[in-house]
C-alpha positions in Angstrom: 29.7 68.1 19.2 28.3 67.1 22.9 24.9 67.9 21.6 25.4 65.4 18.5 26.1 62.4 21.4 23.2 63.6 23.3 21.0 63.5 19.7 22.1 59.9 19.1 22.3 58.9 23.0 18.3 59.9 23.0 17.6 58.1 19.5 19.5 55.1 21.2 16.7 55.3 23.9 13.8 55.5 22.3 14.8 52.4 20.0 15.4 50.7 23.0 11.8 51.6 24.9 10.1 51.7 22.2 6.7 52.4 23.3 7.2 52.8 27.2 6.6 56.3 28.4 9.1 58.1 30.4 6.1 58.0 33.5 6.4 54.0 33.3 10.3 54.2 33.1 10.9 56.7 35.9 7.1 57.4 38.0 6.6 61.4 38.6 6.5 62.0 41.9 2.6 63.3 41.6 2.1 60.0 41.1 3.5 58.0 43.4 1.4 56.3 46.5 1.3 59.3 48.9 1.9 56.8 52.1 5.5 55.9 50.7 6.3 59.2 50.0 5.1 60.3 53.3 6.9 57.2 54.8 10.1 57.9 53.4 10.6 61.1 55.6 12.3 62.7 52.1 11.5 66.5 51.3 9.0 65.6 47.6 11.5 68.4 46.0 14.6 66.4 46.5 12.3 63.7 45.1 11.8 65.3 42.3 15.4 66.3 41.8 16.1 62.9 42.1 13.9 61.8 39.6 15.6 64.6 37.4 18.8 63.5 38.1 17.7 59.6 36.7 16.4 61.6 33.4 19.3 63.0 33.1 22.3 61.5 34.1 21.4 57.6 33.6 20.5 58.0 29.8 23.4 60.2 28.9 26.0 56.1 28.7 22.7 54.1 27.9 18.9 53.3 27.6 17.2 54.5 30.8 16.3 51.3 32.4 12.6 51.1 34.2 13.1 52.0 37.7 10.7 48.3 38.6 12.9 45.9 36.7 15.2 46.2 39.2 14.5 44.8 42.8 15.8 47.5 45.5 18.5 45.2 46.6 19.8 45.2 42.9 19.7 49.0 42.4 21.5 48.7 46.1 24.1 47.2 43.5 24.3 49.1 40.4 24.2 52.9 41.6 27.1 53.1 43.7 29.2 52.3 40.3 26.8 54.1 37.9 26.7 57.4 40.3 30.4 57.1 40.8 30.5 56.8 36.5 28.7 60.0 36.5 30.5 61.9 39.1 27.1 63.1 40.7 28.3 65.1 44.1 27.0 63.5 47.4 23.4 65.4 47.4 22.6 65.1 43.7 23.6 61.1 44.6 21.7 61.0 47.8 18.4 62.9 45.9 18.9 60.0 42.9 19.3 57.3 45.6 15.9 58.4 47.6 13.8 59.1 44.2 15.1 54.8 42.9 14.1 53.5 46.3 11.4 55.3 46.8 9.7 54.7 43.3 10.9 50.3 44.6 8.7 51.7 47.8 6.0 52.6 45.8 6.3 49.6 43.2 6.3 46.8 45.8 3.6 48.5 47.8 1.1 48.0 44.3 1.7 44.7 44.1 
């Protein structure tokens, strides 16, 4: 039955981004501007946990949202409720924390 809610939970999404890839919504890491990562001081395997973690957890009660629609002070806002929502443990929450403000990092730093 969980596998029917994750059927219709990923139709859901791809009604709702239509034609956005998953790279636009949530950046790989590979691609990311190599002086934020760098910057950031974060291990590029927690940042890619993180980014898992967004895949995974974020689209399982909604749409995944694009990472830059969002200034970093506003995801400042909405993942403290949306990580408590998905009862992430404190290193699955810090790896999804660092990947979202790291992408913002890499984001603002384009332009």
């Amino acid at each position: 039955m969980r596998w029917v809610a994750a059927l219709l939970m990923g139709m859901a999404t791809l009604t709702v981004v239509g034609c956005m890839s998953l790279a636009q919504i949530a950046p790989p890491v590979d691609v990311l501007d190599r002086g934020v990562v760098g910057d950031s001081g974060i291990e590029v395997g927690a940042l890619v946990r993180g980014r898992d973690h967004y895949l995974r957890h974020c689209g399982n009660c909604h749409a995944l949202e694009p990472i830059g629609d969002y200034s970093e002070a506003d995801w400042r806002g909405i993942l403290p409720g949306m990580i408590k929502r998905c009862r992430l443990d404190a290193v699955k929450a810090e790896e999804l924390r660092d990947y979202v403000m790291v992408v913002r990092g890499h984001l603002d730093r384009r332009g």
